[in-house]
Structures are given as structure tokens and as C-alpha cells.
C-alpha positions in Angstrom: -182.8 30.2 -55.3 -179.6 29.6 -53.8 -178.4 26.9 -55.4 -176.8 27.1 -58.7 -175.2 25.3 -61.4 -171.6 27.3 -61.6 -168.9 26.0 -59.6 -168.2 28.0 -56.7 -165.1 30.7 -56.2 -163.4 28.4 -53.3 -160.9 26.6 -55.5 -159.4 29.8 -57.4 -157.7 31.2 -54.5 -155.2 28.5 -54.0 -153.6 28.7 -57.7 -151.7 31.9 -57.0 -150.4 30.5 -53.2 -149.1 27.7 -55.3 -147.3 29.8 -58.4 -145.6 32.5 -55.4 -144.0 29.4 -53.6 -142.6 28.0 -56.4 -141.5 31.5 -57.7 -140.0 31.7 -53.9 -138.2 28.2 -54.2 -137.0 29.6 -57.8 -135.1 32.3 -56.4 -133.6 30.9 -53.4 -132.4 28.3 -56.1 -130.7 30.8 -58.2 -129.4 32.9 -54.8 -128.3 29.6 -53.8 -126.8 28.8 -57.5 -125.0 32.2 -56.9 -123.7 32.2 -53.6 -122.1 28.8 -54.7 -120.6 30.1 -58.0 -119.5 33.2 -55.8 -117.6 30.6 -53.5 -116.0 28.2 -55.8 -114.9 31.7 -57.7 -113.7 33.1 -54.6 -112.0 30.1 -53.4 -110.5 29.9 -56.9 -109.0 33.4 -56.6 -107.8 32.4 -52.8 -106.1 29.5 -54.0 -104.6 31.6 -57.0 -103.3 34.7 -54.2 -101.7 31.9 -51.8 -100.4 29.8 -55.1 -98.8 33.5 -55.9 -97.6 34.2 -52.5 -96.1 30.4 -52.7 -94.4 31.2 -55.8 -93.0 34.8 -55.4 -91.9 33.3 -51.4 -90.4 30.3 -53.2 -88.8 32.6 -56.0 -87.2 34.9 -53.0 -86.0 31.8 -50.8 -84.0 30.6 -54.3 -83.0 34.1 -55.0 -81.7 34.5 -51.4 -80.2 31.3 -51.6 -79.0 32.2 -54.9 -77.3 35.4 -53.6 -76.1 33.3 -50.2 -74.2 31.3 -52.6 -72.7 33.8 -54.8 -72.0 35.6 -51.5 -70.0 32.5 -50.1 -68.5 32.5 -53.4 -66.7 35.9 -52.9 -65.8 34.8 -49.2 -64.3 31.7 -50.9 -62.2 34.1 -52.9 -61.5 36.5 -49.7 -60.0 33.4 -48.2 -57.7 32.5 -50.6 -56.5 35.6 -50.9 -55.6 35.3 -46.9 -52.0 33.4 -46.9 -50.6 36.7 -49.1 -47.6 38.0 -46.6 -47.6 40.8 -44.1 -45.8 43.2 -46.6 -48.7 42.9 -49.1 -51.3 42.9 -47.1 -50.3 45.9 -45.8 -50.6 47.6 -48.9 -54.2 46.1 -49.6 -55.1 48.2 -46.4 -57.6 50.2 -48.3 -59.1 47.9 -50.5 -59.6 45.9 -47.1 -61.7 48.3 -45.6 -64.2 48.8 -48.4 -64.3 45.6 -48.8 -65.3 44.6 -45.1 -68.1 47.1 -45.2 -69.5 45.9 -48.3 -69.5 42.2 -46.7 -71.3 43.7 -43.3 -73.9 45.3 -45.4 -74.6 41.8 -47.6 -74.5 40.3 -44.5 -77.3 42.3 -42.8 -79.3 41.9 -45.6 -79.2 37.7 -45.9 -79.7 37.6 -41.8 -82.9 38.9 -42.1 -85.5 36.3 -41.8 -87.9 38.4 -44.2 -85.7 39.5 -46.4 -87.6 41.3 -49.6 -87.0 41.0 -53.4 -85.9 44.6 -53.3 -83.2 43.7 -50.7 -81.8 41.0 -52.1 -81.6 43.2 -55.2 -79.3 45.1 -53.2 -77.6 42.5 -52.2 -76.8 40.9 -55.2 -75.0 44.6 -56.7 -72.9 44.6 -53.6 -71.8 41.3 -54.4 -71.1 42.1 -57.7 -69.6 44.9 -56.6 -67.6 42.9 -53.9 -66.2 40.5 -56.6 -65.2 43.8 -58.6 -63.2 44.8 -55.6 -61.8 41.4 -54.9 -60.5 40.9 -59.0 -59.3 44.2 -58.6 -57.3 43.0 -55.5 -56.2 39.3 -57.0 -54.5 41.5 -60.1 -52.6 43.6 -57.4 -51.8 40.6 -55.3 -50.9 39.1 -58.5 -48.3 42.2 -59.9 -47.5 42.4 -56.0 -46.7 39.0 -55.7 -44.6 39.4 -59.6 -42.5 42.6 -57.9 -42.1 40.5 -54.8 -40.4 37.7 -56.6 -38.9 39.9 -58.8 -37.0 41.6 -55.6 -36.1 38.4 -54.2 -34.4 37.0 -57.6 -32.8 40.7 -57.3 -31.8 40.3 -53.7 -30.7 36.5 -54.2 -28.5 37.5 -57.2 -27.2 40.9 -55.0 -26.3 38.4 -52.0 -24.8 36.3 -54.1 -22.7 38.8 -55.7 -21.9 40.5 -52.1 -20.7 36.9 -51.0 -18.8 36.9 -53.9 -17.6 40.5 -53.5 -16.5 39.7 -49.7 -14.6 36.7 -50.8 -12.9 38.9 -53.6 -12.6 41.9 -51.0 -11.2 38.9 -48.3 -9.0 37.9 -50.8 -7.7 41.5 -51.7 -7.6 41.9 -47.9 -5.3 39.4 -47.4 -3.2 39.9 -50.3 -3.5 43.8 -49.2 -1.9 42.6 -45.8 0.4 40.6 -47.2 1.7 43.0 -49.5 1.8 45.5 -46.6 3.7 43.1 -44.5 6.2 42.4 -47.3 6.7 46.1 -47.9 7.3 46.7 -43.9 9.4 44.1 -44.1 11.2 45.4 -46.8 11.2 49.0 -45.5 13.2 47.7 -42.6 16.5 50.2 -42.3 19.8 48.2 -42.5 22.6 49.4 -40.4 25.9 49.3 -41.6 29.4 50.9 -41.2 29.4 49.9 -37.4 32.0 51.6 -35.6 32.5 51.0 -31.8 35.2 53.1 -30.3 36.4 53.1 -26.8 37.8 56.3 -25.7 39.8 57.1 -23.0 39.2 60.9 -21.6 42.2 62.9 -20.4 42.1 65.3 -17.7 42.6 68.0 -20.6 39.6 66.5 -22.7 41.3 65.4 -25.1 40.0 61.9 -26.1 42.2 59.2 -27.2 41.1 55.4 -28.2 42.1 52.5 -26.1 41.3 49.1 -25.6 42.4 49.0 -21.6 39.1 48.2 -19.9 40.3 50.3 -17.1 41.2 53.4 -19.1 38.0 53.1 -20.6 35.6 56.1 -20.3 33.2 55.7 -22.9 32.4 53.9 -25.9 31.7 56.0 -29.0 29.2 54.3 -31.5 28.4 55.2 -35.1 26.6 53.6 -37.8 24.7 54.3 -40.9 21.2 53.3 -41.5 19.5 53.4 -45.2 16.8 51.7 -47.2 15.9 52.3 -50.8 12.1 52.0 -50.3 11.3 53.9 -47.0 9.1 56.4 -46.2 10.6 59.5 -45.5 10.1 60.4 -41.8 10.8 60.0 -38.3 12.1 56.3 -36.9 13.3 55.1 -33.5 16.3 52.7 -34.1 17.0 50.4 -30.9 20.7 49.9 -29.5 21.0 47.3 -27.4 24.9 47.0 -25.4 25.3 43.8 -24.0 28.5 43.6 -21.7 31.0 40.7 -21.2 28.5 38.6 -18.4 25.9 38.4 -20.9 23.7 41.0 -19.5 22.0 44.1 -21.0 23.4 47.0 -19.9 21.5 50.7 -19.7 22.1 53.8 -18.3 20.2 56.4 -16.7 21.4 59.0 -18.9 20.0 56.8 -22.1 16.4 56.4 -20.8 17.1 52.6 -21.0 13.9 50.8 -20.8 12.2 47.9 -22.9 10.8 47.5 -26.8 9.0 44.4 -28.4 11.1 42.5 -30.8 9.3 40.3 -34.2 11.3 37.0 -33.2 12.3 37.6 -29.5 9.5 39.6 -27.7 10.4 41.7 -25.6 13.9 43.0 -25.1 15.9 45.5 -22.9 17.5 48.3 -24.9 20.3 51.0 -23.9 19.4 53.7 -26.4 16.3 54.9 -28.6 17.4 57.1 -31.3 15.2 58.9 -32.8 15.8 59.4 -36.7 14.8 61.0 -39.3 14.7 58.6 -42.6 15.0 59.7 -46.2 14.2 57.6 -48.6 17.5 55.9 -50.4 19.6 57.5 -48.3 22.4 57.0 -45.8 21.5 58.3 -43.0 24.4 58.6 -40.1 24.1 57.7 -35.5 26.5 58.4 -33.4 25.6 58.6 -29.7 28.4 57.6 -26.5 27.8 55.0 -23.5 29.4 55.5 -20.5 27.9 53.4 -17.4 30.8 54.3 -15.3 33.3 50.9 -14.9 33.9 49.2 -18.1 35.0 45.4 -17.9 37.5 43.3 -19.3 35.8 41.3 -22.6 33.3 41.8 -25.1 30.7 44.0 -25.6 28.0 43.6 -28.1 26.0 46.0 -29.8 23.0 45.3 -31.3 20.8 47.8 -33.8 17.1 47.2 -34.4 14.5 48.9 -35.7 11.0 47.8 -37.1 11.3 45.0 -34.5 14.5 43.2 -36.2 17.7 43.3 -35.8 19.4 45.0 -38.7 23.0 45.0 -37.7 25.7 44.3 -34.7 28.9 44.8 -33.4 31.6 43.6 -31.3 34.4 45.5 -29.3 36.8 43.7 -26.6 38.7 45.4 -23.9 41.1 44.2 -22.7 42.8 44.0 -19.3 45.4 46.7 -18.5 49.2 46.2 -17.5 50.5 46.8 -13.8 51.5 50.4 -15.3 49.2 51.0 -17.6 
């Protein structure tokens, strides 16, 4: 019979289809669950490497600002250090030179747009080692600048002490000069004794004295000249004849020429004698004039030496008689 009482085998099939969907739509939930755990985990780590790179970028834009600043620092101090003179700066040559390296180098380093932590390192023991350099160079400026005033409260009390010197050696100078003058003064020779003959020459040479203008051959002058403080040595003594017009007379035979006079300028003279001086003694000059003609009157002798005149004279001749 084909009929029966069991229920048939066409609704058993369709349980399994049913449990292998769901156990289908249970794992794509969990892969699902996963993959979204996965991403908020992975965009948490993402946020946490650029929150890092944030940081350490914002910790090496302060430390380069950081080092900029301490670096313009040390410029500051460079700077200050500029106004020190020529003459000191001159002996900061050297400590110059390693000191503008060291700036080129931190230089290069904070012009880098990138610059790294490592870098900056570096620059901030230059820096330190720049500021070394520049203490070192503020306590030599500063003992420089102590020796410098020093040497010019040295030279100010030495210029001071030269003015005074010069005054005290213009002083002595003058008084020197003065004192020189005096004693030239008062080394002047004084002539006395002055003896003016005229003689009258015989045909036998025998020489007689006369006053006859026309018998008159020559005049015969002597004198002595002396001075207690003179210096020993050679002088030339001056004789100046002046005849009865008023007028110098010389002589060939004399070498008659002009001397300078201290109150008259110059003067025409009739004899240089040279003598020789010994100190605070008499010393004795005799020399003859004999211009040819003698004329009736006076004739004036005058004796200088050192520019004055130290002594003079007078002889008159007179005019003759018919047979004279």
C-alpha cells in the first residue's frame, strides 16, 4: 500500500540549510567584529605615531628655538664686546678666529629647515663652548682694558711730569743763558795803560816822539788787557783810530775791514789783534799806524773786544812852525 501514516522525509532537509546560514552570518559577524576592533586599534596606534611625531617635532622646534636663543645670546655678548679699541682687538686676533668658526658651524646647523635632535645637540655644545670662548675673552678685555687705563694714568702722570720737567728745563735754560751771558759779559777783557805815541823817524832810524802833525811818521800804540775770570786762550781785540774829521781810518797794511759791535752794529776797525788771554793776567799790545799824512787834531783810539768797547784814547797833533 503506498500510503502510510509516518510523515514524509521532505521537511528534514531544510533544518541544516537553515543552521549553516546562520553559522555563515555568525562568522562574518565576528570577522566583521574583528576587522572593526582591528581598525579602531589601528587608528589608535596611528593617532598615537602622529601624536609622537607631533610631540618629538614640537620638542625639536622649542629645542631649536631654545638653542636660536641662547645662540643670539652669545651674539648679544659678541656685540658688546665690539666698541673695545683697535689696540685690543688686535690682540683678541686668535680668540677671534675660533670663535668665528664656531659661530659658522652653529649657524649651519639652525639654517637647516630639518634640523635633527642630534644636531641641535651639537649645536647647543658649540654654544656652550662659544660662551666659554667669549668669558674667556670678556676677562682679557677686562685685564686689557685694566693695563690700558693703567698706561694711560701712567702716561698722563709722565706727560705731566715731562710738562713739568720742560718748564723746569725752560727755566734752567734761561737762567743757564742768562748766567752765560753774565759770565761773557763779565769775561770781557778791559784795556788799560793806553799809551799813544807819535813818533817821528829819522833818516838814521832813530825814532823820536813828537807832537808836529807833519813830523809825524807813525803812531805807536800800547795797552794792557786782563780779566780775572777769562778763559785762557786766543782773543781778537779790535782798534779802531778815528782821525780829526771824524772818520775811521785803516790801512792796507792792517787788513782794516769791519766787526759787529753789542750796542752799535757794525763798525769799521784799523787793527785785529790777535791775543792770547791768560786768565788774571795782564796781558800787553803794541802794534804802529802809519797811513802816510798825519793831520793836525785829534785822533781817537778805541779798543774792543767781545763786541764792547773796553777802553780809549786820545792823542792831538799839533800843527808845526814855519821851521819846524
Amino acid at each position: 500500500m503506498s500510503t502510510t501514516n509516518f510523515p514524509t522525509a521532505t521537511t528534514e532537509p531544510q533544518e541544516p540549510r537553515k543552521n549553516f546560514k546562520n553559522l555563515i552570518i555568525g562568522i562574518l559577524a565576528v570577522a566583521l567584529v574583528g576587522t572593526g576592533i582591528a581598525l579602531v586599534v589601528d587608528k589608535n596606534k596611528s593617532g598615537n605615531t602622529i601624536q609622537e611625531q607631533q610631540t618629538q617635532i614640537a620638542t625639536v622646534t622649542d629645542q631649536k628655538s631654545e638653542v636660536q636663543k641662547s645662540f643670539d645670546a652669545s651674539l648679544a655678548r659678541l656685540d658688546s664686546m665690539s666698541t673695545v679699541n683697535t689696540s685690543l682687538q688686535s690682540k683678541l686676533a686668535d680668540g677671534n678666529k675660533e670663535i668665528a668658526k664656531t659661530k659658522s658651524e652653529i649657524r649651519s646647523i639652525l639654517n637647516k629647515k630639518n634640523a635633527t635632535a642630534a644636531e641641535l645637540g651639537r649645536a647647543k655644545k658649540l654654544i656652550a663652548s662659544l660662551n666659554d670662548k667669549i668669558s674667556g675673552m670678556e676677562q682679557q678685555i677686562a685685564q686689557l682694558t685694566q693695563d690700558n687705563q693703567t698706561l694711560t694714568q701712567d702716561k698722563a702722570t709722565l706727560t705731566q711730569e715731562k710738562e713739568q720737567l720742560n718748564q723746569n728745563l725752560t727755566a734752567t735754560t734761561a737762567t743757564k743763558d742768562s748766567l752765560v751771558q753774565k759770565v761773557d759779559v763779565a769775561s770781557t777783557l778791559n784795556a788799560s795803560n793806553i799809551d799813544i805815541k807819535p813818533v817821528d823817524v829819522r833818516h838814521s832810524g832813530k825814532e823820536k816822539v813828537t807832537t808836529k802833525a807833519k813830523r809825524v811818521d807813525k803812531l805807536l800804540i800800547s795797552f794792557d788787557v786782563s780779566n780775572r775770570i777769562a778763559a785762557p786762550g786766543m782773543t781778537d781785540v779790535y782798534v779802531c783810530v778815528i782821525g780829526p774829521d771824524g772818520k775811521p781810518v785803516s790801512t792796507q797794511s792792517l787788513n782794516s775791514g769791519t766787526f759787529t759791535t753789542r750796542e752799535e752794529g757794525d763798525k769799521a776797525f784799523t787793527a785785529k789783534l790777535p791775543v792770547d788771554i791768560e786768565t788774571a793776567k795782564k796781558k800787553n799790545v803794541q802794534f804802529s799806524f802809519a797811513p802816510g799824512n798825519f793831520q793836525q787834531g785829534n785822533y781817537t783810539i778805541e779798543i774792543y773786544q767781545n763786541g764792547f768797547l773796553i777802553g780809549e784814547g786820545t792823542r792831538s797833533l799839533r800843527k808845526g812852525g814855519l821851521f819846524s
